[in-house]
Structures are given as C-alpha cells and as structure tokens.
C-alpha positions in Angstrom: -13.5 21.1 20.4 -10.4 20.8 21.9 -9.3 17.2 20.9 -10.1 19.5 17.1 -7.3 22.4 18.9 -4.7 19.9 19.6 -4.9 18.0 15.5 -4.6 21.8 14.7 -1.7 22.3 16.7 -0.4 19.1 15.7 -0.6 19.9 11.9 1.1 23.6 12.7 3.9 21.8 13.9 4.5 19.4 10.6 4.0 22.7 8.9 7.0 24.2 11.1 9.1 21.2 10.1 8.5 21.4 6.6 10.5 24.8 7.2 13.1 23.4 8.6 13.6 20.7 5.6 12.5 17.9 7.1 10.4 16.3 4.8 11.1 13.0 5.7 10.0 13.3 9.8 6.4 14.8 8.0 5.9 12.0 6.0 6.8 9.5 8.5 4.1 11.2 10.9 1.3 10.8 7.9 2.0 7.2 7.5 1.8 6.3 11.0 -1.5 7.9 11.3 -2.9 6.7 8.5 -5.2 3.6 10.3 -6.0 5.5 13.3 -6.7 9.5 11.7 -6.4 9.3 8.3 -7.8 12.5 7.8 -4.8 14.7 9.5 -2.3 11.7 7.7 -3.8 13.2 4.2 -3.4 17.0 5.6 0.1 16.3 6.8 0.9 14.5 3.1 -0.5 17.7 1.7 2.3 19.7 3.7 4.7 17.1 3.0 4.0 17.3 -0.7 5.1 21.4 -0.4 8.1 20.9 1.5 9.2 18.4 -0.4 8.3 21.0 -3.8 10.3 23.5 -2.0 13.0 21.6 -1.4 13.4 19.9 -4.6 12.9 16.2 -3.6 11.2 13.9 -6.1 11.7 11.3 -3.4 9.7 12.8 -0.5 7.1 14.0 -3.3 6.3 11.1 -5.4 5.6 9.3 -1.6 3.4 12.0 -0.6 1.9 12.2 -3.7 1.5 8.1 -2.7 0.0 8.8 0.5 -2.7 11.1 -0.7 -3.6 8.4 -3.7 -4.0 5.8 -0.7 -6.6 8.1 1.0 -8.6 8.6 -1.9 -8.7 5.1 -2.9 -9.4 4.6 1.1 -12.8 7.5 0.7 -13.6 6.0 -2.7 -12.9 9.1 -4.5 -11.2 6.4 -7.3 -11.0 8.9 -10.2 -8.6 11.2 -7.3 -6.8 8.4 -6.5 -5.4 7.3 -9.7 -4.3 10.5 -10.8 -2.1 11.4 -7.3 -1.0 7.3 -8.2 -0.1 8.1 -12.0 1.3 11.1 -10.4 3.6 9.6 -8.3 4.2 6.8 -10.3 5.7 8.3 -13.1 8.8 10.0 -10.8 9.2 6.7 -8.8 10.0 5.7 -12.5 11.9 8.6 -13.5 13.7 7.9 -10.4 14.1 4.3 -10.9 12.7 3.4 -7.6 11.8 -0.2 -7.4 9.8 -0.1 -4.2 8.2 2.5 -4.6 7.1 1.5 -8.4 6.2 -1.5 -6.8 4.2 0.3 -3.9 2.1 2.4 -6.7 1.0 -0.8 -8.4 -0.2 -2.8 -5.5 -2.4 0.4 -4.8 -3.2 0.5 -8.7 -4.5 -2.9 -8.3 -6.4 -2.5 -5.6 -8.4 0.6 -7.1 -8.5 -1.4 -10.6 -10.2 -4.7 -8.2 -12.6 -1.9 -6.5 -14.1 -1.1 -10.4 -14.3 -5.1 -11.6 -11.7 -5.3 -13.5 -10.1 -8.4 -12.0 -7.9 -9.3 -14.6 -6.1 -6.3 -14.3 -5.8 -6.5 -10.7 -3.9 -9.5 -10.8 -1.3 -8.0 -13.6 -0.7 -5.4 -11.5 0.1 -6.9 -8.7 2.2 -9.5 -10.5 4.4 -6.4 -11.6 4.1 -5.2 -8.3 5.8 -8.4 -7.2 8.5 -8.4 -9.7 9.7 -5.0 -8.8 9.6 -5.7 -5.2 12.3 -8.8 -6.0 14.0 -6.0 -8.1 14.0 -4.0 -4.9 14.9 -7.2 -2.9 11.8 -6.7 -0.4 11.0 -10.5 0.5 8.5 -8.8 2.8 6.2 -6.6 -0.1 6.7 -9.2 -2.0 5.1 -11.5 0.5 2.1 -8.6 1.3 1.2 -8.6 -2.3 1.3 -12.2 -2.5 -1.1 -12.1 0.3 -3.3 -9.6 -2.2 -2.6 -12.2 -4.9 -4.5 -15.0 -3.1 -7.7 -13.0 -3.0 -7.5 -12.0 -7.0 -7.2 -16.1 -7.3 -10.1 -16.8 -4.6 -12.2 -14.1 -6.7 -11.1 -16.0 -10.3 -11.9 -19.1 -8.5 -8.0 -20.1 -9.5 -7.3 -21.7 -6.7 -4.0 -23.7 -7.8 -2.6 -19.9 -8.4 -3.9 -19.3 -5.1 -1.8 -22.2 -3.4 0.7 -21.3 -5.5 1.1 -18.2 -3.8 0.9 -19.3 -0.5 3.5 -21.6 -1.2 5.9 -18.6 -2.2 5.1 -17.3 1.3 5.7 -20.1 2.7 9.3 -20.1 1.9 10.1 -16.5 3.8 7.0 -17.0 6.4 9.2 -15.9 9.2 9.6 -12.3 7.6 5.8 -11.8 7.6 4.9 -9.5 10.3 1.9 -10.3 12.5 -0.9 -8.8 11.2 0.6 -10.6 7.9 0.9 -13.8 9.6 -2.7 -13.4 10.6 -3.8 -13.0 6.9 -1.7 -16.1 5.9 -3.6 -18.1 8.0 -6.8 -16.7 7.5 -5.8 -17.2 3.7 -4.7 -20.5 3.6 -7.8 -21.8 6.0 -10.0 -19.6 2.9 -8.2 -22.3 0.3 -9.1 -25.7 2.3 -12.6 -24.0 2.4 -12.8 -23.5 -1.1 -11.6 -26.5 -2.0 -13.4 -28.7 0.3 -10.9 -29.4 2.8 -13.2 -28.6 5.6 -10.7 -30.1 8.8 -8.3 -28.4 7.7 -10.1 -24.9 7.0 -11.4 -25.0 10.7 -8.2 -25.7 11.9 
C-alpha cells in the first residue's frame, strides 16, 4: 500500500510539472522507467501527452504518443499500438523528424514481426535505418541493425545477416553495452547457424 502512495505521489508531481510547461523533464521521467515500472512510464506519457496538447508541442506529443505505442506493443495490445504509432508517426513526418520517423518504424517492425509478417519487418527496419543515417545516428542505426540480424536468422538469410554485422562492425565502439552484449550474442548466433561451431562457443 504504501510503495502504491509513493507511485501516486510520484505521478502528482509529473502532473504538477506539466503545469509548469515542462514537458520535456515528464517525458524524460516515462522513458527512464520504462524497463523497471512501465506501468507509471505509460501513466506519466499519458500526462505528458496533455501538457504537451496544452502547450502546443507536436514534438513532446508525437514522443509521448511514441511512448504509449511502445507499451502497448510491450502488453500485446498490437491493434493499440499501431494506432498511438501511426499516430505519432504521421507528426514526426509533418515535422520532418528523422529520428523520430525512424524510432516509429523500428517499433512498426517489431509489432509487424510479432503478427508473422516477416517480410515486412525487415522493410521497415531498413527504412528505419535509412532515416537514422538521415538523422546521422550511427548508434540507431547500429540498434536496428542489431534488430536486422534476427529478421535474417528468422529468413534463414544469413549472408544479410553477416552483412549487417559487418555494418556494425565499422562504428562497434559507439554501441553501448547492453548493445555490445547483443553483438556478440549475435555474431556467436551466425557461426551457429552456419556451422561454425569454435567460433560460436567462443
């Protein structure tokens, strides 16, 4: 009960800053809460989403919008999720946002790979890729690049699949660690797949 007091409190507060135009601080709160609470990051991107409406801020809006798309997709609610992601997407557009265009379709991709449609997984997150280079983000592109590898492993495409690693290869020092710990775990996937078994256990 009272660890259930204190998220309350916590939320009243983001709801005090939203009335104080900060947007931006509210939004920054929901993300970093996002793997540890998600549920009070998706109430906070709720609050976000009307300060941001009151304050006129496509910006702030289409990311909350963003944030509550990546909480549906994370409850399975897929038919939720794609409409806050169309949502979204269509101001980052409007807005000419390269990051965040490219943000929406790594999350489109991942909902489109969660129904079976693989082949549209992996278009997605080749545009993904080529608006994060239009956004000059060597480190999304490397994350979806990371996504990538799995589309290929699932299409059994694994010449793509090296292919990508390869790209990653080239900026491997941006990669953060939990990135760097996918690389590997990636790349050991590939010698396994194609029978490289010293090299997979290494």
């Amino acid at each position: 009960m009272r660890n259930y007091l204190l998220v309350l409190l916590f939320l009243f507060s983001k709801l005090l800053l939203a009335d104080t135009k900060d947007c931006s601080a509210i939004l920054k709160t929901a993300d970093s809460l996002y793997y540890s609470n998600p549920d009070s990051s998706y109430q906070l991107s709720i609050i976000a989403e009307k300060c941001a409406i009151n304050q006129h801020d496509k910006l702030s809006l289409a990311t909350a919008l963003s944030y509550q798309g990546r909480h549906f997709l994370l409850k399975s609610d897929l038919e939720a999720s794609n409409l806050k992601l169309n949502e979204a997407l269509g101001i980052y557009r409007e807005l000419t946002n390269f990051k965040g265009i490219a943000y929406i379709l790594k999350l489109k991709s991942n909902l489109q790979r969660r129904i079976g449609n693989l082949d549209e997984a992996i278009a997605l997150h080749e545009e993904s890729i080529e608006n994060y280079k239009k956004a000059n983000s060597i480190k999304g592109v490397n994350s979806v690049l990371l996504n990538l590898t799995l589309d290929y492993f699932s299409a059994k495409d694994y010449l793509k699949a090296e292919q990508a690693l390869q790209e990653i290869e080239k900026n491997i020092d941006s990669l953060s660690l939990t990135n760097t710990y996918f690389y590997h775990q990636n790349k050991g996937l590939l010698y396994k797949y194609t029978s490289k078994l010293i090299e997979a256990i290494e």
